[in-house]
Every structure is written in C-alpha cells, then in structure tokens.
C-alpha positions as CSV (number, residue, x, y, z in Angstrom):
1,X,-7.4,0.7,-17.7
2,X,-3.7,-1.1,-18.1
3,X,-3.5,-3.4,-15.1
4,X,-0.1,-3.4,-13.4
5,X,1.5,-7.0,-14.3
6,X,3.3,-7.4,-11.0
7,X,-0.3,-7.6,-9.0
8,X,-1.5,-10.2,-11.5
9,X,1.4,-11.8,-10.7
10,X,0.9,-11.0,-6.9
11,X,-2.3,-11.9,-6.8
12,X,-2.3,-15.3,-8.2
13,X,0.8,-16.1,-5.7
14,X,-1.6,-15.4,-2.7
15,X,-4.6,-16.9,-4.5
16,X,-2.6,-19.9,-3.5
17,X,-2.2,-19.2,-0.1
18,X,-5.1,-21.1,1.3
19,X,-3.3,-24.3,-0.1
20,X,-0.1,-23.9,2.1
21,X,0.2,-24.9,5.8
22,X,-0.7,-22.5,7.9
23,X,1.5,-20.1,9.4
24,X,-1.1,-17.6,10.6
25,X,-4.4,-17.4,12.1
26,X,-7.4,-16.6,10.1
27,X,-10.6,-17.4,12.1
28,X,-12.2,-13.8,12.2
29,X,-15.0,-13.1,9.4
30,X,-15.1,-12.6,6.1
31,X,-14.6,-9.2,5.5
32,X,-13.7,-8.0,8.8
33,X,-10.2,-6.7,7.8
34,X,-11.8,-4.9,5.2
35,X,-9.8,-4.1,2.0
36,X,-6.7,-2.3,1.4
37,X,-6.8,1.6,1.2
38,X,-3.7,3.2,-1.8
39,X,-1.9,4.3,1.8
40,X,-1.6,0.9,3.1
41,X,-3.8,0.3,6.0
42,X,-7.3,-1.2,6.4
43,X,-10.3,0.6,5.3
44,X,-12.2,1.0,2.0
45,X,-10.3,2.5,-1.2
46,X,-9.7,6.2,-0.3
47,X,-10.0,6.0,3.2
48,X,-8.6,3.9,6.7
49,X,-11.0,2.7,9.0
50,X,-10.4,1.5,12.5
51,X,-10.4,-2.3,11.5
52,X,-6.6,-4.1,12.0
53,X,-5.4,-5.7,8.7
54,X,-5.8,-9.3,7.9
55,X,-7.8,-12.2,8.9
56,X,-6.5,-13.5,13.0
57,X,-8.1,-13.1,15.9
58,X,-7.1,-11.4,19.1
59,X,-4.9,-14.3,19.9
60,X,-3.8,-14.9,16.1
61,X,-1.3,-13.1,13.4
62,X,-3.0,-12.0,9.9
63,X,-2.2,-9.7,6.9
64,X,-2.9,-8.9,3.7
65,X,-0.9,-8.7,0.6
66,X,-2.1,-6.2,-2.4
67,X,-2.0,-4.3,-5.2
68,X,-4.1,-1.1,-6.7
69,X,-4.4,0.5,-9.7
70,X,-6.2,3.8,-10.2
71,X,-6.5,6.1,-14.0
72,X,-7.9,8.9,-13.8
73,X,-7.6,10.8,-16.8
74,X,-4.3,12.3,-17.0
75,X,-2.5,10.3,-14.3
76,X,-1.8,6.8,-13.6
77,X,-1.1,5.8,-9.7
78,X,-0.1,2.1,-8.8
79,X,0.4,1.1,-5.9
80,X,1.3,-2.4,-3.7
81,X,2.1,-3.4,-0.4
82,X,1.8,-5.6,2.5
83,X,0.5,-5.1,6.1
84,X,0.4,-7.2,9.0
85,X,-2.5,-7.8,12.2
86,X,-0.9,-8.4,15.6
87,X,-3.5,-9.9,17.6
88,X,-6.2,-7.8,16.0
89,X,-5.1,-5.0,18.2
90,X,-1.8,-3.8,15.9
91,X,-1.2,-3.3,12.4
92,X,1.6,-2.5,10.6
93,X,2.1,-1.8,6.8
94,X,4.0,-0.7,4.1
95,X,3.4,0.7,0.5
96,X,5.1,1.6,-2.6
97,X,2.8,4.1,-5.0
98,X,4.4,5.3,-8.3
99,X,2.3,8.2,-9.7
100,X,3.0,8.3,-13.7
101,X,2.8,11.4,-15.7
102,X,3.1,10.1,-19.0
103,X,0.1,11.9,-20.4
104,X,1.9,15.2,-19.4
105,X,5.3,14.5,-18.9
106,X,6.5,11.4,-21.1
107,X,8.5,8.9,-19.5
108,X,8.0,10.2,-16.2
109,X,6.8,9.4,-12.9
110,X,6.9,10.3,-9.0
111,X,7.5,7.7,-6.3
112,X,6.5,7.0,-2.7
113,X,7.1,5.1,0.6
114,X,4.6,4.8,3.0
115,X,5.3,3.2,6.7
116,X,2.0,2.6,8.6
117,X,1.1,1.9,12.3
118,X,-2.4,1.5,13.6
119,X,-3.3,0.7,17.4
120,X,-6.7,-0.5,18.0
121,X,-8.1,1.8,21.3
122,X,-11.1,0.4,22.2
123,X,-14.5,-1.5,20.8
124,X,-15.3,-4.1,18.3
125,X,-16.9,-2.9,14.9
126,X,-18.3,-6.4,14.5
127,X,-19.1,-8.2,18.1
128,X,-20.5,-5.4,20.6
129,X,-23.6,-5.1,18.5
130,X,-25.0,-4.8,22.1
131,X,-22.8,-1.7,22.4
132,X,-23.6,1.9,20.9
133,X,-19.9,2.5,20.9
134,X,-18.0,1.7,17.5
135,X,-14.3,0.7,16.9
136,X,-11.9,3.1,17.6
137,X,-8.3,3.2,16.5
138,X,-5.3,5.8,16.2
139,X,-2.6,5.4,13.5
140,X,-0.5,7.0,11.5
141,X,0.9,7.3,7.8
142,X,4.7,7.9,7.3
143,X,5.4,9.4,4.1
144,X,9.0,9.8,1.8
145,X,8.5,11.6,-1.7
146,X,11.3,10.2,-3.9
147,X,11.1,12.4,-6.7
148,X,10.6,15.6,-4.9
149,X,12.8,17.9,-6.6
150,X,10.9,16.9,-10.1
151,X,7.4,18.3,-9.8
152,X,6.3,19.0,-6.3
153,X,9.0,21.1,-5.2
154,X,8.2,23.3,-8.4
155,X,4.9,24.0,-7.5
156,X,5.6,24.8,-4.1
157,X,5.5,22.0,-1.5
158,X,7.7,22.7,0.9
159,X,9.1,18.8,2.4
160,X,9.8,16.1,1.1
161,X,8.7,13.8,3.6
162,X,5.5,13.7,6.7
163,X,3.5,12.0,9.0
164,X,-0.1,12.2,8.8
165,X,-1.8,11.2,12.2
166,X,-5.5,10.1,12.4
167,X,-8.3,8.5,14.4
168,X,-11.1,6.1,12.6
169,X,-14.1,4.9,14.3
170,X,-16.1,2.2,12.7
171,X,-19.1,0.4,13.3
172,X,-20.9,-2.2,11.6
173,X,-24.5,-3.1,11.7
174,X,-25.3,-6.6,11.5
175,X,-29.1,-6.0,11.3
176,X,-28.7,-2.5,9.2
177,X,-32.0,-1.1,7.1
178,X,-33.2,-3.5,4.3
179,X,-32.3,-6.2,6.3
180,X,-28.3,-6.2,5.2
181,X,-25.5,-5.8,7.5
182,X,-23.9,-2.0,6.6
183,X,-20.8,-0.5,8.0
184,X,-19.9,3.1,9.0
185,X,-16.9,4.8,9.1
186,X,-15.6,8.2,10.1
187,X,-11.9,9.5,9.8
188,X,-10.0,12.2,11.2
189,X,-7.1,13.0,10.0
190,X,-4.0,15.9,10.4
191,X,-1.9,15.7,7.6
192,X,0.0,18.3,5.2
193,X,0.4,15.8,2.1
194,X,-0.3,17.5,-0.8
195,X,-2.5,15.1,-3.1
196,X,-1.5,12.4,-0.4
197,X,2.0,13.5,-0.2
198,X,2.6,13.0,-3.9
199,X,2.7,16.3,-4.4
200,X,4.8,16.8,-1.5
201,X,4.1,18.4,1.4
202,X,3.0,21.6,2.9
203,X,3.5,25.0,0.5
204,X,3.0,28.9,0.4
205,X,-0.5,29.1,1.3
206,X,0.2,27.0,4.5
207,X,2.7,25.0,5.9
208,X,1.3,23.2,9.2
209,X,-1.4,20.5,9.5
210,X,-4.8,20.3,8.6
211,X,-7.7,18.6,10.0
212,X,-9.5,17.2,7.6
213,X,-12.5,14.6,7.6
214,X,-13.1,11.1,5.6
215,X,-16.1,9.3,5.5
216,X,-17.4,6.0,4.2
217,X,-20.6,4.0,4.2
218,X,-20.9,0.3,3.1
219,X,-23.7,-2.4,2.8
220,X,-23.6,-5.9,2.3
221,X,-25.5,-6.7,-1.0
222,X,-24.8,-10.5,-0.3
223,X,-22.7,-12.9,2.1
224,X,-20.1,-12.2,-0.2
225,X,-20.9,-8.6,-2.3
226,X,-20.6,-5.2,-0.9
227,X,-20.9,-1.9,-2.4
228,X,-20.7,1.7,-0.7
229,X,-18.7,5.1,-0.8
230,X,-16.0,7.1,0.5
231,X,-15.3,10.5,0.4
232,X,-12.1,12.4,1.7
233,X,-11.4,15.7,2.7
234,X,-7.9,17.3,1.3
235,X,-5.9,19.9,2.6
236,X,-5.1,23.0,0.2
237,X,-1.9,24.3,0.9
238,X,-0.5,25.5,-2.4
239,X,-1.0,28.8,-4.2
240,X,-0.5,27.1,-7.7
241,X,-3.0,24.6,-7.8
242,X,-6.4,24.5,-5.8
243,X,-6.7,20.8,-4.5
244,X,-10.6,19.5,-4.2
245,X,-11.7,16.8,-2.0
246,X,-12.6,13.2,-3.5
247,X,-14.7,10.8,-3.6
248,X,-15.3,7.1,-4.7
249,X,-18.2,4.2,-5.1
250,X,-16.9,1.1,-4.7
251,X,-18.2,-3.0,-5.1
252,X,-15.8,-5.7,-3.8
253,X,-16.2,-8.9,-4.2
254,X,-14.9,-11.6,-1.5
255,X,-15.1,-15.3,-3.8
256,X,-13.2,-16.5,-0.8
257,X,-12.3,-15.3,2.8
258,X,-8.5,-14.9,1.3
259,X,-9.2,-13.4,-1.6
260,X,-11.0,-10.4,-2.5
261,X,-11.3,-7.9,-5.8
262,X,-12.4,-3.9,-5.1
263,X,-13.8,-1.8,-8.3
264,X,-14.6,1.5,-8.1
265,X,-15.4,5.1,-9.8
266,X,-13.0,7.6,-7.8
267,X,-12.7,11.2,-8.6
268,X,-9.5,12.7,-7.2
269,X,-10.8,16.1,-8.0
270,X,-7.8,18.7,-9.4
271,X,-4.5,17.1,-9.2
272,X,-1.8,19.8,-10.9
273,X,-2.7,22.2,-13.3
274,X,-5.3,19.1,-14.5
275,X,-9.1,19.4,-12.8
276,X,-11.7,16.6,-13.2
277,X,-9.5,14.0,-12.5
278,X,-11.7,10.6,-12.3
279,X,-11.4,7.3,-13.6
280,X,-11.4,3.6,-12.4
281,X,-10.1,2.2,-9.7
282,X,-8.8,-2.0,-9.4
283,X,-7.6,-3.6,-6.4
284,X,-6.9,-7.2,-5.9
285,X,-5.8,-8.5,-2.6
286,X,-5.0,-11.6,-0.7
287,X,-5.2,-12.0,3.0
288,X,-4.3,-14.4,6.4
C-alpha cells in the first residue's frame, strides 16, 4: 500500500503539537473522540459514532487533524481533513477524498468535498456508566462530486451533490466481558450517495433516500490498544452496478493522547463494474 506523502507530512506536523502552548483544551480521555471515519466526523473507519471530535471537555475546544488511505484492489481513495469539538457538544469538519482509477482508467481520478455538522442530543458514552442510556447525536454529511460528469454521471447517478442525515448512539462499557472496557455503536443513516457519493448520487433504480444501518463494536485490548469492526449498509440505486454493503476490522493504536495510527482490512464490496473490492486501510491522526 503507497502511503499518501502529504499525511506523512501531516502527521509529523501534529506529532508536534503537544510541544506548543496550548491553544485548546484537551482534558477528556484517551480515546474518547475516537478516530477519524473517510467522511470526516468521529467514529471508527467506515462509520460515525455519536462521540464529538477532538480531545476538550464540555467547557474546552478540541479537534483532530488527519489523513486516510484505503487500496482495495482496483481503487485507491485518500482522504484528509480536519474537524473541530465545540464544548464536546458540537462538531464540525471537513474532508477532501480523491478516489484514483488508475488501475482502470490511467491517470484518472474523482474528487470530493465533504462539510460535516454533528450536535450531541443527549448522554455521555463514557461517564453515565450508571445510566442504561448511550450517547446520542444527530449530524449530517454534505457532499460535492467534482468530477461528476467523468464516471458517475455515465453509470447513471443522477446529482452531483447531497446531504446524508444520520443519528449514532454510542455507549461504552468500562467494565465490558473479559474484564476490558468495549464500545458500541449503532448508526442510522438516510443518504442517496452512491459508494459514498463518489459515485454520485441517486440513479435509475431510485432516486430518493435510503435508510440504511452501520454498526460497530470495539474492545480495549490494552490502556492504549483497541481492535473491533464495523460494518455499513449501502444504498443500491443504480441499474448498472449492484453496490454491496461493507465491512472492516480495525486495531488503532493511541502511543499518546494526541496521536493515534488506525489499520484495518475493509472490504468495500462491488464498487463499478469491479466486485471484491478489499484491501488495507491506514490512518494517522493527530488530535487537541
């Protein structure tokens, strides 16, 4: 797997982070903002969960900076961004993903912007252990295709831009099974995005929103290791290609409260004409 040189680069600006004075809070948990999903917002690899981005508490600023790089076999997507944790009760974000189709088209690529807005409703996923209720947030992920006329309008997406709209609930478990703290996540989301909007969005077999569900499940191996899996319903709107679901298993690795590394097997199921579509999956991140 190439690894995309600008979140080397990224990463080893916000490896230095810690060093500089501090311009943000960053007194929750490690952890507890999670890592940073291709979209842009909170949550595991694949999937957002209901935690706000970055590191501060409910009376503190935090965010995260990132980068991700995923291969499966045919397909290349990179993707980078930033998001930002109002008082632990707001997030918003922002991500650039470039999907390259050299292994099928040479030289060429498709391109998107993703604007992102998550309001936490109600619970804490970490501090009402005492409480059956988990952590419950709305959000949303605006989407522009910048390449639509290329590919997804030719297989029969009808937009070039969407908004997907969702509600996460998670809840984690300090004192989970095998004595190891585990978190739970569940995902709803109404979205037309075509292999997330890459594709475009909406086509011939159907134009308006689906409801589709996304799932993960994670458990703390150590204080500072934690493995688990995702797996993400996704609509099927287009007569030319049948798009599966997907799924991942992830580790991430936290050597420091700022600074964490995700790896992970993800199978995107059929993307295209192209089925089987797994690979590895790298994501380094840096956070306040």
């Amino acid at each position: 797997m190439r690894v995309n040189p600008i979140a080397a680069i990224t990463v080893s600006l916000l490896a230095s982070l810690p060093a500089m004075p501090a311009l943000a809070g960053s007194d929750r948990l490690l952890a507890t903002g999670g890592v940073m999903q291709v979209e842009g917002s909170a949550g595991g690899g694949l999937v957002p969960w209901a935690l706000i981005a970055g590191l501060g508490t409910d009376e503190q600023i935090g965010g995260s900076a990132w980068c991700t790089n995923v291969r499966p076999q045919k397909f290349e997507l990179r993707s980078c961004g930033l998001a930002v944790g109002f008082h632990d009760r707001v997030e918003l974000s922002f991500a650039s993903q470039r999907f390259d189709l050299d292994e099928i088209i040479p030289g060429q690529s498709i391109s998107q912007k993703v604007f992102g807005a998550k309001f936490r409703l109600l619970g804490d996923a970490v501090y009402d252990q005492d409480r059956w209720y988990p952590q419950v947030s709305i959000g949303l992920h605006h989407k522009k295709n910048d390449d639509f006329a290329f590919v997804p309008a030719l297989l029969g997406a009808r937009e070039d831009s969407d908004t997907d709209f969702y509600v996460a609930a998670t809840k984690v478990y300090l004192a989970g099974p095998f004595s190891r703290t585990w978190l739970l996540n569940a995902t709803v989301r109404a979205t037309r995005g075509n292999q997330m909007g890459l594709l475009g969005f909406g086509g011939d077999r159907k134009e308006s929103r689906s409801l589709n569900g996304e799932f993960s499940a994670a458990m703390f191996v150590t204080d500072t290791f934690v493995a688990g899996a995702e797996y993400r319903q996704k609509p099927d709107n287009l007569s030319s290609f049948r798009e599966g679901d997907g799924w991942d298993l992830f580790t991430a690795w936290f050597p420091s409260k700022h600074l964490s590394v995700t790896a992970a097997y993800a199978d995107l199921g059929r993307i295209a004409m192209m089925s089987g579509q797994h690979g590895w999956y790298l994501s380094l991140q840096g956070s306040l």
